[in-house]
N, C-alpha and C positions, 0 to 999 in steps of 0.2 A: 528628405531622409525620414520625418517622421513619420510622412504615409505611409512610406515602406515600409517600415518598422509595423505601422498599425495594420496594412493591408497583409501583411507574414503572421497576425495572431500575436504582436508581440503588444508591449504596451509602451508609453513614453511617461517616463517618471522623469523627478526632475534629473538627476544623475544621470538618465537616456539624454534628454534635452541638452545638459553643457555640453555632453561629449558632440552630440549634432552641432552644436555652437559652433564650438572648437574645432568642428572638421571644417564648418562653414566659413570660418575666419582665415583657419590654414590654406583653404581654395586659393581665397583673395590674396594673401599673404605669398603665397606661390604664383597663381597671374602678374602680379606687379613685379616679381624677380623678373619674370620671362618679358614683359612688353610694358608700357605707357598707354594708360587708360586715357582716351581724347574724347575731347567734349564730343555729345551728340547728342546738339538743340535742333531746331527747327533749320537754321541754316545750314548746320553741316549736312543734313539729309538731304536739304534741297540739292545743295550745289553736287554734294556724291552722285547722285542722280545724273546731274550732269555732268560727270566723268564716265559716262558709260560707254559712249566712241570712244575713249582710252583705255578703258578697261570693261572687263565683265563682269568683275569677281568685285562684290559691292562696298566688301570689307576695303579692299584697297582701295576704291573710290573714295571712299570715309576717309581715307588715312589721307591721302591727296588731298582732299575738300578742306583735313582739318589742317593739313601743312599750307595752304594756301592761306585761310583764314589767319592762324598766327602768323603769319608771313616768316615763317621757320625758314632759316637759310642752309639746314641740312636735314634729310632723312637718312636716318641711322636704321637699317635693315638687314637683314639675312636674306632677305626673296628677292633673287634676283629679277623676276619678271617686274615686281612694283618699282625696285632702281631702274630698269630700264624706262618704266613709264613713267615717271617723276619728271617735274620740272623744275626743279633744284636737284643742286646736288646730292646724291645717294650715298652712302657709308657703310660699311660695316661697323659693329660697334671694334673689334681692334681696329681699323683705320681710323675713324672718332678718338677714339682716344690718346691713339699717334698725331693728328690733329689739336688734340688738348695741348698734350705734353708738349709738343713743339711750340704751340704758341705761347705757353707758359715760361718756356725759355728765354726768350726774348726780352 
């Protein structure tokens, strides 16, 4: 945002700067509402990798590599193509939470 800013003729004072901050914090702030940031060391790229006869789309492979790695006994998702490739069980987050709450029951 600052280049922008400087490549438009504009300048970056500090007042320019927080408000870039603060748009650059709100992003993060808004990704984490929407999904779960999962590790991505050296293992999980490897093994992603190797989800590619299951998948094509490398994100989902990542998400797989890193469900496997934690040895996560659900994936909680909207895309159906990656529930059907998963190898644990897939969810919605209302099905997870119906999940929760029943087993909270008990």
């Amino acid at each position: 945002m600052k280049q922008l800013v400087r490549e438009n003729g504009g300048t970056v004072d500090e007042c320019t700067a927080r408000g870039i901050n603060d748009f650059a914090w709100n992003c993060v702030d808004h990704m984490t509402d929407l999904a779960v940031s999962i590790p991505m060391d050296d293992r999980t790229a490897w093994l992603a990798r190797h989800y590619r006869d299951v998948t094509s789309d490398y994100e989902d492979g990542a998400v797989l590599a890193a469900c496997e790695l934690c040895k996560a006994r659900y994936l909680v998702t909207h895309d159906k193509g990656l529930a059907a490739r998963a190898n644990i069980p897939a969810k919605t987050a209302a099905e997870m939470a119906d999940l929760i709450a029943h087993a909270r029951r008990r």
